[in-house]
N, C-alpha and C positions, 0 to 999 in steps of 0.2 A: 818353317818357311811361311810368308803373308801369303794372304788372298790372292789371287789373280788380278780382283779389283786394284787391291791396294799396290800391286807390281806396278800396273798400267796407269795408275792415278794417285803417284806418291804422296801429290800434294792436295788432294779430291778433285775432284771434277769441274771443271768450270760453271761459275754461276753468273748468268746473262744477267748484267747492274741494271737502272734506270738511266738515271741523268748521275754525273759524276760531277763533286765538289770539286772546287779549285785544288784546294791541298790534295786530294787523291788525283786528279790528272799529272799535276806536280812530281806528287810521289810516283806514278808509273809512268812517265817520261823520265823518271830518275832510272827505275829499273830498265828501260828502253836504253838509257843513255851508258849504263853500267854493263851489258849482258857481256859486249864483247868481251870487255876487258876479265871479268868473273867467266866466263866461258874456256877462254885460253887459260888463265890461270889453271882450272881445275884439269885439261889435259895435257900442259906443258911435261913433257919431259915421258908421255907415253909411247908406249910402241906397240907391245903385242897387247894388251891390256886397251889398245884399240877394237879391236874383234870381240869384247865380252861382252855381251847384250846382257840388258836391265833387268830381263824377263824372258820367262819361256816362250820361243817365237818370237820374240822381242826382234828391234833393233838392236845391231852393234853401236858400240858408244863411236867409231867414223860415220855411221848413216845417222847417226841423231844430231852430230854437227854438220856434216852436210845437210842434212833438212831444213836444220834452221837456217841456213844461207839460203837455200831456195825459200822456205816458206817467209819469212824476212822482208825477201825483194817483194816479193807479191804484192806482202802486206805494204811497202813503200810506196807501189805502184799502187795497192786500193786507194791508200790515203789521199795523193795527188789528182785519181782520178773524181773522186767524190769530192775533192774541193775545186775542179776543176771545169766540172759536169753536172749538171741537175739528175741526181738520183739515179748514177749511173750502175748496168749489170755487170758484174765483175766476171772474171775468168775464172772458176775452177777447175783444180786440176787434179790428178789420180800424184798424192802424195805416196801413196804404196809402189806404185806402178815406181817412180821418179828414183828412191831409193833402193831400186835394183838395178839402176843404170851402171853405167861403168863408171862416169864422171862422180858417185857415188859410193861407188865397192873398191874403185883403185887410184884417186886421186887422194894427195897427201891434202891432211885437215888443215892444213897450212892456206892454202887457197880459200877455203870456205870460211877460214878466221879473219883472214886478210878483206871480204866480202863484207863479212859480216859490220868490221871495223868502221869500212866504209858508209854502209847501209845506215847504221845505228847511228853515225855521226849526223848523215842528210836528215834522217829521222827525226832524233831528239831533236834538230834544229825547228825541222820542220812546226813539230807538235809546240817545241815553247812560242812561235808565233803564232798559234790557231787563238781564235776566240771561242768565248763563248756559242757564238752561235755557228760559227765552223762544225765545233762539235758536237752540233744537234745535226749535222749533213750526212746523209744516210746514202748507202749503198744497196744493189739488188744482188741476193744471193743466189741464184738460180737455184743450186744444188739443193736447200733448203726450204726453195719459197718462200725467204722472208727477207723485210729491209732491216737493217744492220745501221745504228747510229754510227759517228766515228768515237762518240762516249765507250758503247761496245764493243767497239774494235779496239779500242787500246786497254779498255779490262781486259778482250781476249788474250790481244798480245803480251800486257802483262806477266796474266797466269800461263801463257807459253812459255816465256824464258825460264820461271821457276818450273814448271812443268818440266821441261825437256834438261833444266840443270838437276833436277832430282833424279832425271833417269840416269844421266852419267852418275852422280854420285851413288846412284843405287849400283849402279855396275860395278864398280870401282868396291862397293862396299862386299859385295857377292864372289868377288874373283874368278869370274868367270864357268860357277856354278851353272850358270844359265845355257851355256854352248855344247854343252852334252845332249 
């Protein structure tokens, strides 16, 4: 079996960019613009193979697409408010706390794709209008203590959608080793 690391961080760890090239915003507004549609594909046609977490203690592969429809929005909501506001504090929130709701453990993924579709679409719109200098517009993280360019927030968001699609595929790959 991998490391614990490597369970929790299929794809490595996120690494905080500087200023991001044209062709790399490009390309992860392409990944932004793509997840939904690669997201559903990869659990089309699941049922009980719902419930197999990635990793020991892990998420089940329904809390990992319900997260990213909450964590999604959020990030929709940062983006608009930081091009909307001068260097505004964002809201975090208890992602752990969130996927043990109910709206989380017993609503069909159908809902949180259908979210997703829609988020992703306002999204990738949104990002292919930003400018350059849009995307030097930074947000307060409270949580963290630090300001967050929107160059930053979309490498973050980026490396979340492969992030959270390697954990389905790690589940899927593991068959449900992990739920013992």
């Amino acid at each position: 079996m991998k490391d614990i690391e490597t369970l929790r961080f299929p794809v490595g760890r996120f690494q905080m960019p500087g200023v991001l090239s044209s062709e790399q915003r490009k390309q992860m507004t392409e990944t932004i613009r793509a997840f939904p549609e690669k997201l559903e594909a990869m659990v089309s046609g699941l049922s009980e193979e719902l419930d197999w977490r990635y990793r020991p203690e892990g998420w089940m592969i329904r809390q990992v697409v319900h997260h990213c429809a909450d964590s999604h929005m959020n990030a929709l909501i940062r983006f608009k408010l930081t091009l909307t506001e001068d260097s505004p504090t964002i809201r975090p929130y208890f992602e752990d706390r969130w996927a043990e709701l109910t709206d989380t453990l017993d609503a069909p993924i159908r809902e949180s794709l259908d979210i997703l579709k829609g988020v992703h679409s306002r999204w990738s719109r949104l990002l292919g209008g930003m400018s350059d200098s849009d995307f030097a517009k930074h947000y307060v993280h409270p949580e963290y203590q630090n300001t967050y360019t929107l160059d930053q927030a979309l490498a973050n968001y980026d490396w979340h959608c492969k992030h959270h699609a390697a954990h389905i595929q790690q589940a899927l790959e593991h068959k449900g080793e992990f739920n013992t």
